[in-house]
N, C-alpha and C positions, 0 to 999 in steps of 0.2 A: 528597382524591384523586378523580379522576373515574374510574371504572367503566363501561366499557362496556355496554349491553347482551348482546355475544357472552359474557361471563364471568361465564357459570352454573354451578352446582353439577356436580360432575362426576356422570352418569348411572351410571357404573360403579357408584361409591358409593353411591346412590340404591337400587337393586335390591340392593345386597349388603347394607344395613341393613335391607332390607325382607325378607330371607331371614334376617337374625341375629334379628329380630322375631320369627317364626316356630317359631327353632329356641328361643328364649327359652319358649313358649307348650311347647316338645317334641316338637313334628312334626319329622321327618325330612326335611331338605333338601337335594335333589342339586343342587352347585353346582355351575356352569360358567361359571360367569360371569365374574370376576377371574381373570385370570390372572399364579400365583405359582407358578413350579417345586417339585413336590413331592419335594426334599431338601434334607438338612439341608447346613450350610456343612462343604467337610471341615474333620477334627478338628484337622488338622496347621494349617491355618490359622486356629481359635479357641485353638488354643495358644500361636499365634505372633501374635495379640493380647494374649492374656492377658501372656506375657512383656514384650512389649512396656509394656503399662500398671504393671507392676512394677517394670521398668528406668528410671522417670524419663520415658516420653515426654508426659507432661502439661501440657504448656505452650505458652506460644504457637510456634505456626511463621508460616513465608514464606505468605503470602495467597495465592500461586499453587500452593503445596505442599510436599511435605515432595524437596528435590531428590534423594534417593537414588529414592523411588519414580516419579519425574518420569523421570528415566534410567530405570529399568525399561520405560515406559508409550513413552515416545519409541523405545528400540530393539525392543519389540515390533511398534509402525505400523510400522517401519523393515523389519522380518525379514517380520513376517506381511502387514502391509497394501500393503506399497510407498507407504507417504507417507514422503516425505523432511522429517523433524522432530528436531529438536533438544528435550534438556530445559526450555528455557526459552521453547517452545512450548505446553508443557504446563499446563494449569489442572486442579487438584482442586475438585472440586465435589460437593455434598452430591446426590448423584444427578443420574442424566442430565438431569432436567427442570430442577435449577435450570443446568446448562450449558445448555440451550436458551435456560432466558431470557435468561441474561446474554449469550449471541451477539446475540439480539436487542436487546437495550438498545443494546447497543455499536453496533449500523450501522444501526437505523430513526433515522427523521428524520420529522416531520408531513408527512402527505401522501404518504409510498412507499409503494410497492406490494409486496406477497408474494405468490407464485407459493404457492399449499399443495395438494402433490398429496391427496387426497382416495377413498376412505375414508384418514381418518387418525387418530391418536392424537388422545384426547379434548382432551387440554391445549393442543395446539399454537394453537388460533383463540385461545381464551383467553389464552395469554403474549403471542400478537402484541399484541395489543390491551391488556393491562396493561404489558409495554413502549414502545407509543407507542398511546394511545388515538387515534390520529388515521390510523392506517396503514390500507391498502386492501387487502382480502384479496381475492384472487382465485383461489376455488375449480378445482380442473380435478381433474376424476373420471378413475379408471385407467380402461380398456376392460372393460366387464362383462363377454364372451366369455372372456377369460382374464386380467380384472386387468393388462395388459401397460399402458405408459406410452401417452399419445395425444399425439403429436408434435405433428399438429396444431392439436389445442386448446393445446400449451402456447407454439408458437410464437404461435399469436394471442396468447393471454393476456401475451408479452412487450411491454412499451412503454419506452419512454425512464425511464420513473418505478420500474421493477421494481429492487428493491433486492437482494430474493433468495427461493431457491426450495426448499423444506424438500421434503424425502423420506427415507424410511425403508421400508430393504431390509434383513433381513427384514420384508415389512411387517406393521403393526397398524394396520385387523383382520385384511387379506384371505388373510396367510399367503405371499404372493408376494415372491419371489426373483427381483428387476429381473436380466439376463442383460448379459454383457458387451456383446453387438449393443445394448441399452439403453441403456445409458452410453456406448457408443462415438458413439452418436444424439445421447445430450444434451447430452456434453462439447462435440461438432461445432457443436454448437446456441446454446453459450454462451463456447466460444472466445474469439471475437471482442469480446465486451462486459465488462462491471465487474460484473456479475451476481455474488450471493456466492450459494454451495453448501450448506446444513445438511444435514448426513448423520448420521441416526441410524440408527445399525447398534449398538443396544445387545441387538439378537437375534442375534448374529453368528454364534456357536457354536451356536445351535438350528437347523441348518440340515439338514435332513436329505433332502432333495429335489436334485435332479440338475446344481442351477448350482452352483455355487463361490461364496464371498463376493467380490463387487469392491467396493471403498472407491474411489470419484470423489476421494477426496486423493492417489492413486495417480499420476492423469493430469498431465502437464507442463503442460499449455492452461490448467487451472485449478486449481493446486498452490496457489497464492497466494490463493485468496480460497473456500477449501472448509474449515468448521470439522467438524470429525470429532468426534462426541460418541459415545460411549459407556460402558461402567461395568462394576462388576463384580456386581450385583443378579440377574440372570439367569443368568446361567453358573455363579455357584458360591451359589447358593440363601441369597443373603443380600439380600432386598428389603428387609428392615427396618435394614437396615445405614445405608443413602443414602449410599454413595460411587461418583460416578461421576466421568469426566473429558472431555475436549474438546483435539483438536489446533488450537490457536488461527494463524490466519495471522498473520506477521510482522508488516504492518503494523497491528494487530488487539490486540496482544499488552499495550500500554502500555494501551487503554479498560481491557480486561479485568480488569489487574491495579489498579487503580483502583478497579472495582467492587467485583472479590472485598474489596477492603479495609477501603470502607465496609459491605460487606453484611453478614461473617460472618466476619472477622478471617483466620479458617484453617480449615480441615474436622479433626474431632477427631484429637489426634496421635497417639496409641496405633495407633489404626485405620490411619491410613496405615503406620504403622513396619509393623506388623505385616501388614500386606497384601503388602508385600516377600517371604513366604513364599507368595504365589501364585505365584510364577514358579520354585519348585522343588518345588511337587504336582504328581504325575500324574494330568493330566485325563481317562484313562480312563474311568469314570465319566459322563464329558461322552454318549460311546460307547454306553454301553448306556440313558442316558435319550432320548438321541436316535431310539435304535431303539424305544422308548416310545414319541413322539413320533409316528414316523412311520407304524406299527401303528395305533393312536388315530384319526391322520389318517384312515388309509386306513379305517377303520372306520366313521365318523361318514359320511366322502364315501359310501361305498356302503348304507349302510343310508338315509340322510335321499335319496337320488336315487331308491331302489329307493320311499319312502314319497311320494313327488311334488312335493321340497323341490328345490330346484337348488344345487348345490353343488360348487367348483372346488375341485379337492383342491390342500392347501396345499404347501407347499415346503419352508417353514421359521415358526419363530417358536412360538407358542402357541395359537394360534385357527383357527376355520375361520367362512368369513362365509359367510352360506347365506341365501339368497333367501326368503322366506316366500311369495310375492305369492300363491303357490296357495291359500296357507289365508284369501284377502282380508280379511287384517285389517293395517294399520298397526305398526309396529315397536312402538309403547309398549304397545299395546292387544294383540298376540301376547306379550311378554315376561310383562305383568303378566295375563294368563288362565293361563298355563302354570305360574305359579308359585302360581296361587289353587289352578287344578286339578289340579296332576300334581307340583306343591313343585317344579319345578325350573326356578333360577334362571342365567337367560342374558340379554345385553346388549344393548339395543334397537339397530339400526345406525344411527339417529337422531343417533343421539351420536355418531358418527363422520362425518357430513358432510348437508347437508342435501338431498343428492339418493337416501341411501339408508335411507330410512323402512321398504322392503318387507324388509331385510335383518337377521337378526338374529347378533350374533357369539357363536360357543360357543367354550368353554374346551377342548383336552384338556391341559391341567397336570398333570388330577390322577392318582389310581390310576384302574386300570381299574374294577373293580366298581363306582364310584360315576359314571363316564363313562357305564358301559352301561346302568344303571338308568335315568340322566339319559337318554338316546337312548330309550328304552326309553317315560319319559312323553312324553316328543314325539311319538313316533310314536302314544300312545292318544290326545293333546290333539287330534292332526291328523283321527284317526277320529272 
């Protein structure tokens, strides 16, 4: 298999081994770096796996999923999101990123191009390119003033060869919640052409800032060719689960299912039966980590602006991306000093796109006390 040069280790993981190093030696490390919601899955729903793997669900299922939770997943887009889908739209997959790639297998061809709005999640250059080692990425950075989308870079960036265009709202890193005048832009934008959509909104529910969630599977212009990916790893504190899902377009539906068959037969059966018991927990809960969230946010933004860091406060999701350029050192070379000198480990912004070196992403996932401490060595590293 050919291997790209873009499909390098992931950076995330580089610094959080370099901090489990650390704490192996017994130094104290405040981490901020990964971001993993700090609670547990509710009970109601490790009970209503457990049940489940006792009742017989162990065996093989359907490659696209288990259809009772397929109906759950489709009349939620339907209620919540306004994507108009049916069950046999729907794909189970072993977490959001393997629904990434497998969208991407299915419509790259040698030689297309992808629109990847940028900062972006660490995986996505790397899937493009181990789905079709031959596809042509075309970075376009949000607007630094406030992260907002650049229309006109991304209008250049479109050509006859653009196959499709990945964004992710809540974003990762920069915390940003595209606004309906946003989407109302880029659907206008994309209307007219065969352009396909990846929408990863797997932050959906951490939204704690002033837009609303919009899903672009929502709009009628381009219903037909927007794969909706996201999961349940975030919202109900179960990362180590790997079950996400993907509203797969119609004509889209027959690659997919194809994939999923040769890849990984079916996502474990237990775990989907029993995920069924999501949709009659009350997400309260949801409510008061949110307001964690947005406390944290606002915390991080004013204390790192107030030390001569620049920093847009976020909106939603898990991170805050914060400009370093004042302390003139390089994203790899600020990550890995702060964590020699002050143990606390944050994500170079390097790794999220290659025009943001001066930026580094911080966590707030975690409790407070070890947020503050963590703010706390930054602000002596910068002195």
């Amino acid at each position: 298999m050919f291997i790209s040069k873009e499909v390098q280790p992931s950076a995330t993981l580089k610094f959080s081994q370099k901090a489990k190093e650390k704490i192996a030696k017994g130094e104290i490390i405040y981490s901020l770096g990964l971001g993993e919601p700090d609670f547990d899955p509710p009970v109601e729903l490790i009970e209503s796996v457990s049940a489940a793997a006792k009742n017989g669900f162990n065996k093989y299922g359907n490659s696209m999923g288990l259809d009772s939770l397929r109906l759950h997943i489709a009349q939620k887009l339907q209620n919540e999101n306004g994507i108009p889908c049916e069950k046999d739209d729907i794909c189970i997959t072993f977490g959001a990123k393997q629904a990434l790639i497998l969208a991407l297998m299915a419509i790259l061809q040698p030689g297309d191009e992808v629109i990847n709005i940028s900062p972006c999640y660490v995986s996505y250059v790397p899937q493009i390119k181990i789905a079709e080692p031959n596809a042509i990425i075309k970075n376009v950075d949000l607007c630094r003033g406030d992260f907002s989308l650049d229309f006109q870079m991304i209008e250049a960036a479109i050509s006859g060869k653009t196959k499709c265009i990945i964004l992710n709202s809540p974003n990762n890193p920069s915390g940003k919640v595209f606004t309906r005048a946003e989407f109302d832009q880029l659907i206008s934008l994309l209307s007219d052409s065969e352009i396909y959509l990846i929408s990863d909104e797997i932050y959906e529910y951490l939204n704690f800032g002033q837009y609303g969630m919009i899903s672009p599977g929502s709009y009628n212009e381009v219903a037909g060719r927007v794969f909706t990916i996201n999961g349940f790893s975030k919202s109900f504190g179960m990362t180590g689960w790997r079950i996400g899902y993907m509203a797969v377009p119609k004509k889209q539906r027959k690659s997919i299912s194809t994939l999923v068959q040769h890849i990984n037969t079916n996502v474990t059966s237990f775990i989907q039966k029993g995920l069924e018991g999501i949709y009659n927990i009350d997400r309260g809960y949801l409510n008061s980590y949110n307001m964690h969230l947005r406390k944290m946010a606002g915390y991080i933004t004013d204390e790192l602006n107030a030390a001569g860091l620049q920093v847009i406060k976020p909106q939603g999701g898990l991170f805050c991306f914060v400009n370093v350029s004042a302390k003139g050192l390089k994203s790899d070379d600020f990550a890995a000093g702060l964590l020699d000198e002050q143990n606390v480990a944050v994500t170079p912004g390097i790794a999220f796109g290659e025009n943001w070196d001066d930026y580094v992403r911080i966590s707030f996932a975690g409790k407070e006390k070890e947020i503050r401490s963590g703010i706390e060595g930054i602000k002596k590293f910068l002195q």
